[in-house]
C-alpha angles and dihedrals in degrees: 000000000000091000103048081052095058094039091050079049100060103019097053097153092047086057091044088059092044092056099043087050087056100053093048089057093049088041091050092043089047091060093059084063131101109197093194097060122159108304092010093302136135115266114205121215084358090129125028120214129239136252095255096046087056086056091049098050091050100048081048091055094041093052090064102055079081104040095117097061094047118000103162079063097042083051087057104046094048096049087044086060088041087048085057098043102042078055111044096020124113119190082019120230130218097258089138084071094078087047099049079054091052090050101053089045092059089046089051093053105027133070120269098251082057086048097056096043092051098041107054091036083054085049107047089038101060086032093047093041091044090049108040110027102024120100090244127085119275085239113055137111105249081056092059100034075059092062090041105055089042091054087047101049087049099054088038096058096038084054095053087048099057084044086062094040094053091040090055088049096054091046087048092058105044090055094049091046080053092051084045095052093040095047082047098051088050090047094047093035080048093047083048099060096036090068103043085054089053095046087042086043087051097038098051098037095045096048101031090050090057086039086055093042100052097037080063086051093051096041088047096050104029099115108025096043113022099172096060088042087055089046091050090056094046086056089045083051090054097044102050099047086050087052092050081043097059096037080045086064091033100056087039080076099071089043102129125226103295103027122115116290121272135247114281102198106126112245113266132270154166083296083064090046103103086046088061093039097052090051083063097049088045088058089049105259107132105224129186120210122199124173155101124306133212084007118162114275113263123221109292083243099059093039092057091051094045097059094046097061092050090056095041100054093035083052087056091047092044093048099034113016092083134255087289106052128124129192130202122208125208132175115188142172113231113178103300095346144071122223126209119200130178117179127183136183093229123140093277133196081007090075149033130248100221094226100034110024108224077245093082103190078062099067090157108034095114099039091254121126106199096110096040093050089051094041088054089048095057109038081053090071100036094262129133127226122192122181130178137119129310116239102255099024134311140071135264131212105188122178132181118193125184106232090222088053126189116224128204091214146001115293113203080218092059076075091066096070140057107193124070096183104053118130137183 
């Protein structure tokens, strides 16, 4: 059955000729039959058909081998060829079989109003035409058979069309409901990966900045002091553990099912934020704090953001600013947000920051990717980041982060706090 199905499919042509094969041969079958037989019963090969009824039934037959490429002319043709028989024919032959065919097919293929309007005017013409101008009587049998099987053939094909409709429309939406899930599955896979570049890009630039820093120091000072040449490498040991530490949590995150558990250390935060601010000045940035103690916790969200924005622009100030600079921290609440600035003496508008050029509507210019990351972490919570260089000399990294934050996808961070609503 399958393939009969696949063959009807790409051989329609083929399928229209057999059928109309088919219905000539129960048309001219049907013209050997008496239907008022002995005791009410069919007589076969009890009346013979004419010469003419025989040509009708073959033009009929023949019309329909083309009823898919125009069926409302097809419709036409074979109830010309009825109209002739019901009115010369006698005994009258089946030739309105070909037409109650036609019919079905323009109700399969056309729209229900169409539908409608063909099919009664079908109707009321062969029945009008049987009844009123036939040899036989209004009233008999073979003139209403004729309005029922047109009234049949019309429902029936108007059912198999909205089948077809309702099956297209289920096929339809499964397959957009596919495209959905599978569009879903990119963006969230894409949002994914989007955030563990930013943690490794703030990881690695932040603590290899300071293990660079300070290995200068210890080259620099290594015979004539030392002491401070010991006390460098003990801050390039810390920071690098604390940099495997924190790749160590940002790599758990891809573990699979079934893998060793991962790091439960919670993500860091402004609580963090003196332990960031002493490695700079370790590494001999001078850095101001000013903000607020003992204030509520933020989202973990926020928090996170936050943080990242601070060690990120303190890293650039660190790597870029000169050997002099100095940067000053503050973390204010201002109505139903928290800014975050971070100013530095640096040369200014005269260089370029690696990762964010001093020219900020050129975020890549230099392949680096600081202020884009910080700028994406802070758009994905509503925020806004501006950053440019300070009148007089200097740069400016400047956040504000809604403290009931939106976020574009799910941050495992977003588990290491409970409340949504704090605010600073």
């Amino acid at each position: 059955m399958n393939r009969f199905v696949r063959w009807a499919r790409t051989h329609p042509l083929a399928l229209d000729a057999t059928l109309a094969l088919g219905v000539l041969l129960c048309m001219v079958a049907g013209s050997f039959v008496d239907p008022h037989g002995p005791e009410g019963t069919y007589a076969w090969g009890a009346r013979t058909p004419n010469v003419l009824s025989l040509v009708l039934m073959l033009l009929g037959a023949a019309a329909l081998v083309f009823r898919r490429r125009a069926p409302l002319c097809v419709l036409a043709a074979t109830s010309a060829v009825s109209v002739v028989e019901l009115v010369t024919g006698d005994p009258r032959a089946p030739v309105v079989m070909s037409a109650v065919v036609a019919l079905f097919t323009v109700a399969a293929t056309t729209d229900r109003p169409t539908t409608w309007r063909v099919g009664l005017a079908s109707m009321a013409v062969l029945t009008g035409v049987a009844m009123f101008a036939g040899p036989l009587p209004w009233y008999s049998q073979e003139n209403l058979a004729i309005f029922a099987w047109t009234g049949m053939a019309a429902a029936a094909g108007d059912a198999v069309r909205s089948r077809r409709a309702f099956v297209t429309a289920i096929r339809e939406r499964a397959e957009r409901a596919e495209r959905t899930r599978e569009e879903e599955a990119r963006r969230r896979v894409a949002e994914e990966r989007l955030r563990i570049a930013r943690d490794l890009h703030d990881v690695v630039a932040h603590h290899i900045a300071l293990v660079n820093v300070q290995a200068g120091v210890a080259a620099h000072v290594m015979d004539r002091r030392p002491d401070q040449a010991k006390e460098a490498l003990g801050h390039v040991r810390e920071a690098s553990r604390s940099a495997l530490n924190e790749l160590r949590a940002t790599v758990g995150l891809l573990r699979q099912t079934g893998d060793p558990e991962a790091p439960t250390e919670p993500a860091p935060g402004l609580e963090r934020l003196d332990d960031l601010v002493d490695t700079f000045r370790h590494a001999g940035l001078p850095v101001e704090v000013a903000r607020v103690k003992d204030a509520p916790a933020l989202p973990a969200a926020v928090d996170l953001a936050a943080f990242r924005v601070v060690q990120e622009a303190l890293t650039n100030v660190q790597k870029h600013a000169g050997s002099d600079a100095r940067a000053e921290v503050s973390v204010v609440r201002v109505g139903p947000n928290v800014e975050i600035t971070v100013l530095d003496n640096g040369p200014g508008a005269t260089a370029a920051y690696g990762d964010h050029p001093r020219d900020p509507e050129e975020p890549e210019a230099n392949g680096g990717h600081g202020l884009l990351g910080m700028r994406e972490r802070v758009t994905a919570l509503g925020g806004a980041l501006t950053a440019g260089p300070r009148y007089g000399g200097g740069f400016r990294v400047h956040a504000i982060l809604p403290t009931k934050a939106r976020t574009s996808g799910t941050d495992p961070a977003e588990g290491a706090n409970t409340s949504e609503d704090a605010t600073i």
